[in-house]
C-alpha positions in Angstrom: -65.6 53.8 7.3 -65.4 50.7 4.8 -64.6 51.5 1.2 -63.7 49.2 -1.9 -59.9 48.0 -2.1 -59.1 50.8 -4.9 -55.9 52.8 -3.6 -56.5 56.7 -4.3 -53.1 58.9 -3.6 -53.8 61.8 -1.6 -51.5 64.8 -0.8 -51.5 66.3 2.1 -49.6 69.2 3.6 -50.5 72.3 6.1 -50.0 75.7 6.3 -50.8 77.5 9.1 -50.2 81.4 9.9 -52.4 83.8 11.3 -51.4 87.3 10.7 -52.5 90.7 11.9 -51.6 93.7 10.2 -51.0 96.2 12.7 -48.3 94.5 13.7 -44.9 95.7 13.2 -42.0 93.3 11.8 -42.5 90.1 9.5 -42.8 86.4 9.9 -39.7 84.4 7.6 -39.1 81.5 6.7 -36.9 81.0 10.0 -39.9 81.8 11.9 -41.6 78.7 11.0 -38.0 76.6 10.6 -38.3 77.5 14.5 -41.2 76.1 14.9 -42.9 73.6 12.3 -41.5 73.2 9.0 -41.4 69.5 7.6 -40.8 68.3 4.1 -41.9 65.5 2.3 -41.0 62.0 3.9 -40.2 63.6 7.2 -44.1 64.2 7.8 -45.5 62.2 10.0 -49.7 62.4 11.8 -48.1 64.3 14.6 -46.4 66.9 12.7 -48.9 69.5 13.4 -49.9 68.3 17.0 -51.2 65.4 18.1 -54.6 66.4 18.5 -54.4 68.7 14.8 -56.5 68.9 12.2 -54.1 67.3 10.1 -53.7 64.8 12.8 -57.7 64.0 12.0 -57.2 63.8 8.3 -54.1 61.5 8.5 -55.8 59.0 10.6 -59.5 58.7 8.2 -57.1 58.9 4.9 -55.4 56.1 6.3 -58.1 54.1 7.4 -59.7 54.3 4.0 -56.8 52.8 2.5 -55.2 56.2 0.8 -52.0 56.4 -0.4 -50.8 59.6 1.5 -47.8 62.3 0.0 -46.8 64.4 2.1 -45.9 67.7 0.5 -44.9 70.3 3.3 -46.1 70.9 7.2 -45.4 75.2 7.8 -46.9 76.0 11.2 -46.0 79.0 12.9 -47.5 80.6 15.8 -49.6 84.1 15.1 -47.2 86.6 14.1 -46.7 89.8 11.8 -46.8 89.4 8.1 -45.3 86.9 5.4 -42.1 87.8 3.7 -42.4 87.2 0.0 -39.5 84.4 0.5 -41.0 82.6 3.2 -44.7 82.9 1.0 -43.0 81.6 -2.0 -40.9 79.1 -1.2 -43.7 77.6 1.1 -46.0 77.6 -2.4 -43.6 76.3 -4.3 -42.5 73.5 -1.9 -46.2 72.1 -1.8 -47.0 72.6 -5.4 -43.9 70.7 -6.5 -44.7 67.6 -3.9 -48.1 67.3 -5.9 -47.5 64.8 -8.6 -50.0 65.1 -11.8 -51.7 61.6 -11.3 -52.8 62.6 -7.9 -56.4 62.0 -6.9 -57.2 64.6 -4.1 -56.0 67.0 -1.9 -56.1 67.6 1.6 -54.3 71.0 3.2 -54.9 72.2 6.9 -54.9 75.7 6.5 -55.5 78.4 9.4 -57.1 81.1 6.6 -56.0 84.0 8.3 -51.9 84.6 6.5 -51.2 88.1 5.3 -48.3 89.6 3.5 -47.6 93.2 2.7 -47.2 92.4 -1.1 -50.5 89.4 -0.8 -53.9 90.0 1.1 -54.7 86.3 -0.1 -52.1 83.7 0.9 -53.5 80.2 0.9 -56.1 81.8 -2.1 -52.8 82.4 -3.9 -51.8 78.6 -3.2 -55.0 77.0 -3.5 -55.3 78.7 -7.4 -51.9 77.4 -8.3 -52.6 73.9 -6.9 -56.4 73.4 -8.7 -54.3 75.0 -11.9 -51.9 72.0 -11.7 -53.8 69.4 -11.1 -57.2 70.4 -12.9 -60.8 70.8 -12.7 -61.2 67.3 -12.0 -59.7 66.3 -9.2 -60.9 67.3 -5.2 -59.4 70.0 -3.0 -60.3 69.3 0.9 -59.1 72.2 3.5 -59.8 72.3 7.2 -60.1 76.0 8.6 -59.7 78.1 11.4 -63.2 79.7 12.3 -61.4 82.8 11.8 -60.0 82.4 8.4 -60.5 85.3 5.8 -62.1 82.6 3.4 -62.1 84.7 -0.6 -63.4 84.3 -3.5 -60.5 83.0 -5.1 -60.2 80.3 -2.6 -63.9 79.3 -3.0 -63.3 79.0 -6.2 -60.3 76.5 -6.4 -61.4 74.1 -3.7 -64.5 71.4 -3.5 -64.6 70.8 0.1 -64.5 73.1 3.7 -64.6 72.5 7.1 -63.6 74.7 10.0 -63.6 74.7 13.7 -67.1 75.0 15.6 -65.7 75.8 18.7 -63.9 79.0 20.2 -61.7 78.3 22.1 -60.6 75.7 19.9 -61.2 72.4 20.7 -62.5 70.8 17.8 -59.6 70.7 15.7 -58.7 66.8 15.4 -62.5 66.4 14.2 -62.3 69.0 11.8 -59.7 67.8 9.8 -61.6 64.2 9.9 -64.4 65.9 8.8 -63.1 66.9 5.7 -61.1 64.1 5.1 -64.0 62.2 5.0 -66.5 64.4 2.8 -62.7 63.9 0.8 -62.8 59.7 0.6 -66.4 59.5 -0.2 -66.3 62.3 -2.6 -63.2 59.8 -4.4 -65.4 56.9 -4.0 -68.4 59.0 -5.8 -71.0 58.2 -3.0 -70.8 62.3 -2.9 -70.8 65.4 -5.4 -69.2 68.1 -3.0 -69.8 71.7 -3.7 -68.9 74.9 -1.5 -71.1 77.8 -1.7 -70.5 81.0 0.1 -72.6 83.9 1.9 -71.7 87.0 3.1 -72.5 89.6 6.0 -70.8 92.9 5.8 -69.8 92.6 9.4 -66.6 91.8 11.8 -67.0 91.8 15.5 -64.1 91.8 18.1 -63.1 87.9 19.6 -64.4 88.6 23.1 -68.1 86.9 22.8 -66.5 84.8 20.1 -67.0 81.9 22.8 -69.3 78.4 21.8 -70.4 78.1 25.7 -72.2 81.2 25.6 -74.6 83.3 23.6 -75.0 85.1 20.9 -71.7 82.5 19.7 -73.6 79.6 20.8 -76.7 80.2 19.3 -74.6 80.1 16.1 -72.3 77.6 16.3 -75.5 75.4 17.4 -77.3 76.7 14.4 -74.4 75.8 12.0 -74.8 72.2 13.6 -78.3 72.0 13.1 -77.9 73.1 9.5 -75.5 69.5 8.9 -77.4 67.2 7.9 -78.6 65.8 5.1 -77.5 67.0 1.8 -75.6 69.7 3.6 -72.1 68.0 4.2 -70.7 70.4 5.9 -72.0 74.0 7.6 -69.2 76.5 8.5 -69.9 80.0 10.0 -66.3 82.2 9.7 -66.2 85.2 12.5 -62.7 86.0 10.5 -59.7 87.3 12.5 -60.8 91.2 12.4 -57.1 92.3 12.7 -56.3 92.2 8.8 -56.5 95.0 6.7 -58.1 93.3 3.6 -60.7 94.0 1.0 -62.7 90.9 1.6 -62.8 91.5 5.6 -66.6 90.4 6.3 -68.3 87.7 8.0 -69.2 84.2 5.6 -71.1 81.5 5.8 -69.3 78.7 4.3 -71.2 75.4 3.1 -70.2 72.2 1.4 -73.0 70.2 0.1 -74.2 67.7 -2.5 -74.1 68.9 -5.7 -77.5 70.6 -4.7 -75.9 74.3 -5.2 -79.2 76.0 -4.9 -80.1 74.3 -1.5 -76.5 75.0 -0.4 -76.7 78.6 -0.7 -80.2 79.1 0.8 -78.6 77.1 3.7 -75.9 79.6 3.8 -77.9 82.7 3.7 -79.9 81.5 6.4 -76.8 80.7 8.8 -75.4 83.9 8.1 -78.6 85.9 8.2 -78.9 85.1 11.5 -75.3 86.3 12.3 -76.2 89.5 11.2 -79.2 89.7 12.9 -77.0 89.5 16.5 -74.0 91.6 15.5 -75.0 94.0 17.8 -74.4 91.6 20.8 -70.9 91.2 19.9 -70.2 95.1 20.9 -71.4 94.4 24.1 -68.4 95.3 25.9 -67.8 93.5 29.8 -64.1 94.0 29.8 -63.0 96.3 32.0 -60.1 99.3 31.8 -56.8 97.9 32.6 -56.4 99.4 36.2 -59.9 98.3 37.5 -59.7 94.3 35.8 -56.5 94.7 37.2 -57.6 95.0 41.2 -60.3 93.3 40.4 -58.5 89.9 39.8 -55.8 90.9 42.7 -58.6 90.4 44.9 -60.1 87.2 44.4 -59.2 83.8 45.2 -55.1 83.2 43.8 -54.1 82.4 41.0 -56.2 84.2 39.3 -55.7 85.3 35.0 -55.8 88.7 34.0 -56.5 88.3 30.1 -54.3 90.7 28.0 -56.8 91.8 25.3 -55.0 94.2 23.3 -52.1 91.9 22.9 -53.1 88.7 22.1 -50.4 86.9 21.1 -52.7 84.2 19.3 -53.9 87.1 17.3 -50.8 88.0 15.8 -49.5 90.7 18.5 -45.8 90.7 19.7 -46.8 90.6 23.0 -44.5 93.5 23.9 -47.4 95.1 26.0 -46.4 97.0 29.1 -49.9 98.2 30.0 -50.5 95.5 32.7 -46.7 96.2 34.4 -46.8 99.7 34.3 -50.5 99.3 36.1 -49.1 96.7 38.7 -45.9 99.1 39.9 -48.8 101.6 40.4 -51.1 99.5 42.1 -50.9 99.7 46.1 -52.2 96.3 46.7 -50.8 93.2 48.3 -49.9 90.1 45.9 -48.1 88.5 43.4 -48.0 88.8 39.9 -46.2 87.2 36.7 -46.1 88.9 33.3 -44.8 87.9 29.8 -43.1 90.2 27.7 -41.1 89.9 24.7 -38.6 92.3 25.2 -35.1 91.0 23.3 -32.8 93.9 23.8 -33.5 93.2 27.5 -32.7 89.6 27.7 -29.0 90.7 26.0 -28.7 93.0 28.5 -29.2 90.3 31.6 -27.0 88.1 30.5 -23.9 87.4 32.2 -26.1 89.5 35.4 -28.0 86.3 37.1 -28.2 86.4 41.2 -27.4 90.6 40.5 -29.5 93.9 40.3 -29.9 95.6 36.9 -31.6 99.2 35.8 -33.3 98.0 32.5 -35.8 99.8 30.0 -38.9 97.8 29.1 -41.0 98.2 25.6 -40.1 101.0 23.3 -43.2 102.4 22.6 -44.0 106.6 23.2 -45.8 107.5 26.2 -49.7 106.9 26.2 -49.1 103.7 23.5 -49.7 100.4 24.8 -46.2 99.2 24.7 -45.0 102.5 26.8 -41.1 102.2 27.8 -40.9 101.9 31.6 -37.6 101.9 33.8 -37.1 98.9 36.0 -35.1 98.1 39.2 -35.0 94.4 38.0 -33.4 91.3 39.9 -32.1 88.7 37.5 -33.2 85.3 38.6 -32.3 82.3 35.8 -31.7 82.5 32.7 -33.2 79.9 29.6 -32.8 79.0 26.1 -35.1 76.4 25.5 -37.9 75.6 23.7 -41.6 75.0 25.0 -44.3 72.4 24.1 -48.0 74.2 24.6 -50.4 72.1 26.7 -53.5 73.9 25.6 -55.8 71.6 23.4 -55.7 73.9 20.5 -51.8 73.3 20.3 -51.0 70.4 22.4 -47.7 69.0 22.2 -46.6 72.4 19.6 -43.5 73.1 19.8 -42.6 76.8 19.8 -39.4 78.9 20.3 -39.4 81.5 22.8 -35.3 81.9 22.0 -33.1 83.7 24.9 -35.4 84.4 28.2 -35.0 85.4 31.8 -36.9 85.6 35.0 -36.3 88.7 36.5 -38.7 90.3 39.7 -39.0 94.3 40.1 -38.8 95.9 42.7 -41.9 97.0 44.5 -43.3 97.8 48.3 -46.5 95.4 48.2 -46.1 93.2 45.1 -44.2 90.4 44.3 -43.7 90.5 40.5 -42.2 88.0 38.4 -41.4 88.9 34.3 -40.5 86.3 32.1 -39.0 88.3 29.7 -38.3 86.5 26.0 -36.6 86.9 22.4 -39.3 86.2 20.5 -43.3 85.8 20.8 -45.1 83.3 22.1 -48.8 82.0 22.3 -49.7 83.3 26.6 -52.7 80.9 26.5 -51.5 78.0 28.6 -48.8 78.8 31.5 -46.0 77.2 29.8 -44.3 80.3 29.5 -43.7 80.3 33.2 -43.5 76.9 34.2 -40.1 77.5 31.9 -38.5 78.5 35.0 -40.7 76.0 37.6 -42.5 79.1 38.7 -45.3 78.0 41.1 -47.9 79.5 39.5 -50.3 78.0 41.7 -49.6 80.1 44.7 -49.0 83.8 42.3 -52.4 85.8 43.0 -52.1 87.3 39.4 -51.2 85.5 35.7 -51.6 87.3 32.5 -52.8 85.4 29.6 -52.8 87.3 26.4 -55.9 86.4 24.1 -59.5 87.1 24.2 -61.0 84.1 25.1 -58.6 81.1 23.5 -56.4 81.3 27.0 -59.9 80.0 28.8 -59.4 76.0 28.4 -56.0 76.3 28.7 -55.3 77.9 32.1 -58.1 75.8 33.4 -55.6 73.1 34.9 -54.5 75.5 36.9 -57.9 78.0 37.7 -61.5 78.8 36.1 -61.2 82.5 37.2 -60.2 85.4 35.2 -60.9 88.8 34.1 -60.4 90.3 31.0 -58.5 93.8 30.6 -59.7 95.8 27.8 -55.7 97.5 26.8 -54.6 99.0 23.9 -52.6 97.5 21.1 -52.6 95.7 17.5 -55.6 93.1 18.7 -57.7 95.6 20.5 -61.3 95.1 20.9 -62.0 98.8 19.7 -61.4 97.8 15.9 -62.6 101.3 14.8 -59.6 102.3 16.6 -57.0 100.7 13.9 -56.0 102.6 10.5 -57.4 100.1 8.2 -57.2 101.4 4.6 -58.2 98.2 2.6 -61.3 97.2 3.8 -64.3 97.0 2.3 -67.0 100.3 3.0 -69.7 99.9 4.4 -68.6 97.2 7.0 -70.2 97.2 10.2 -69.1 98.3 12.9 -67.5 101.2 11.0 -70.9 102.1 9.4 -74.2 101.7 11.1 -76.0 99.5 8.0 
């Protein structure tokens, strides 16, 4: 892009949570400290990840000559919900890096954050931030295609893009994306307005996948639908593990000051989500014992996809469903699991190279974290952080605190546990390769996701299987005691 020599100051900033709330616990502000929290000066491109969203809008605010603030970077991996601290203290933090003669705005937000006392995060943020600064001036954000996007945030920004792809791989071009609707918007060649349509509808993440239909037929469509005056088309599948009174399905489009066309546009795109909802329920995940031979026997390695704890969904990833299925499984292999399980790591330490009797997950019998007894060996011991090598998070840092490598005990299987202090994202193997495990010759690796884990346990295979277990990101959302949402809501009610 070439522009004029006029300077425009831009702030820019991120948060970035998405939370699930069926999850036990809370997410402080040491949870993100551990993991991405930058202030002011300190923010650099690569805050966020090389390859980021913010990352994309760095680079075109740049190259148009912008003078950037940085307010604050807050990334955390999925986890349970926002303390009113950590919520507060990240608000204030950005909205006091904003200086009054600022000219636009740029925030990579995921759209998907959640406290107990606050269904409406980066709404409450956004709303503060267009109070301080005015009618006037532009709000860009880049979202996750799964953000809950509200009313009130439609209504304090100008300009939206999110991801097109799931798994993620888009996300450097969707922060340039809006970054650029942003600069031509300051250099008036642009009159951005974001309309908003709606489909009472969530779906579970497993066909949430841009290689193959019905999600390719929409994220096609929603590329199809950019051009022109249409700046930006944005269809939102929304994260369906948040109990929240806006939970639905939107169509999100930025256009040229042409409201009317923008919101026909929108109707259309998500008119034609609603018309294949019922795809989405198509189930092809298996029960947890039969994905779990099925994967034993073909080629090695293989992934066994944890569904019902995702840990990119916001899940602890405290799941004992696929151990307690591999000590009763008579077949011949290898396995390796991930569990965060702290109280267990305490107990191993000081025990490397001996045997120990420990208790796994704490849940009651028939729950998907059921507590099982072990005959562990402890192998190594870590406590060191890991940089994710998927393309939705390369180069993120996260904290998995205390771990150990332990194997059980078992007649025909060799199985390996990483067990950790805190959660981690189980969609690229870095959670094994902590200890140089070659996971390359195990027969059996469990991701935990839907379909995110896909690109990024391709270095080491393309087959998998996906188990459909229990837990806080099961695919059986009638199963979860939401009390918030809105009624009717399909699937809950047949519309």
């Amino acid at each position: 892009m070439v522009y004029n020599k006029k300077r425009f100051k831009v702030a820019v900033g991120g948060f970035y949570l998405e939370s699930n709330s069926f999850v036990q616990g809370q997410t402080s502000l040491d949870d993100f400290k551990n993991q991405i929290f930058v202030v002011g000066k300190a923010i650099s491109r690569d805050s966020a990840g090389t390859s980021s969203e913010f990352a994309g809008a760095w680079d075109t605010l740049e190259e148009a000559g912008c003078i950037l603030v940085p307010t604050l970077v807050a990334y955390s991996s999925p986890r349970p919900p926002l303390t009113k601290e950590a919520l507060d203290t990240i608000t204030q933090t950005i909205l006091n890096a904003i200086p009054m003669d600022i000219d636009g705005v740029y925030l990579m937000l995921h759209g998907s954050a959640w406290a107990h006392h606050e269904n409406d995060p980066e709404g409450l943020l956004l709303r503060k931030i267009r109070e301080k600064i005015g009618p006037r001036k532009f709000i860009a954000i880049s979202l996750d295609l799964h953000a809950y996007f509200t009313k009130q945030m439609l209504e304090a920004i100008d300009i939206v893009s999110a991801y097109k792809t799931c798994p993620h791989l888009d996300l450097y071009e969707t922060g340039t994306r809006a970054a650029e609707i942003l600069v031509q918007s300051l250099f008036g060649q642009v009159r951005p307005k974001t309309v908003m349509a709606i489909a009472p509808m969530i779906t579970p993440p497993e066909h949430h996948d841009h290689n193959r239909a019905p999600f390719k037929t929409l994220m096609d469509a929603t590329k199809q639908a950019q051009k022109g005056k249409i700046l930006i088309a944005s269809l939102l599948a929304t994260q369906p593990w948040l109990d929240v009174p806006e939970l639905t399905w939107k169509a999100v489009i930025t256009v040229d000051d042409d409201v009317v066309y923008g919101q026909r546009e929108a109707e259309n795109l998500i008119s034609q989500a609603w018309a294949l909802r019922q795809k989405f329920l198509n189930m092809t995940a298996n029960p947890v014992r039969i994905a779990f031979e099925e994967a034993l026997a073909m080629q090695a390695p293989t992934v066994i996809a944890d569904m019902g704890d995702a840990t990119n969904g916001g899940s602890l990833g405290d799941s004992t469903e696929v151990l307690r299925t591999s000590i009763l499984s008579s077949s011949k292999g290898s396995l390796a699991i991930s569990l965060t399980e702290p109280d267990a790591v305490i107990k191993c330490q000081g025990y490397t190279g001996q045997k120990l009797l420990l208790s796994l997950g704490t849940g009651k019998p028939g729950s998907y974290n059921e507590k099982v007894l072990v005959h562990a060996n402890v192998i190594a011991m870590a406590n060191s952080k890991i940089s994710y090598t998927h393309p939705a998070a390369l180069n993120v840092v996260d904290n998995p605190g205390l771990s150990v490598l332990i194997t059980i005990e078992h007649p025909t299987l060799l199985i390996y546990i990483v067990l950790h202090s805190q959660p981690v994202r189980v969609i690229d193997p870095v959670i094994y390769q902590l200890f140089d495990l070659k996971i390359n010759e195990i027969s059996l690796i469990q991701a935990k996701s839907h379909v995110s884990f896909i690109p990024g346990f391709a270095q080491i295979t393309p087959r998998y299987v996906l188990a459909n277990t229990l837990g806080p990101t099961t695919a059986n959302l009638v199963s979860l005691p939401f009390t918030r949402r809105p009624i009717p809501l399909y699937p809950f009610e047949d519309i």
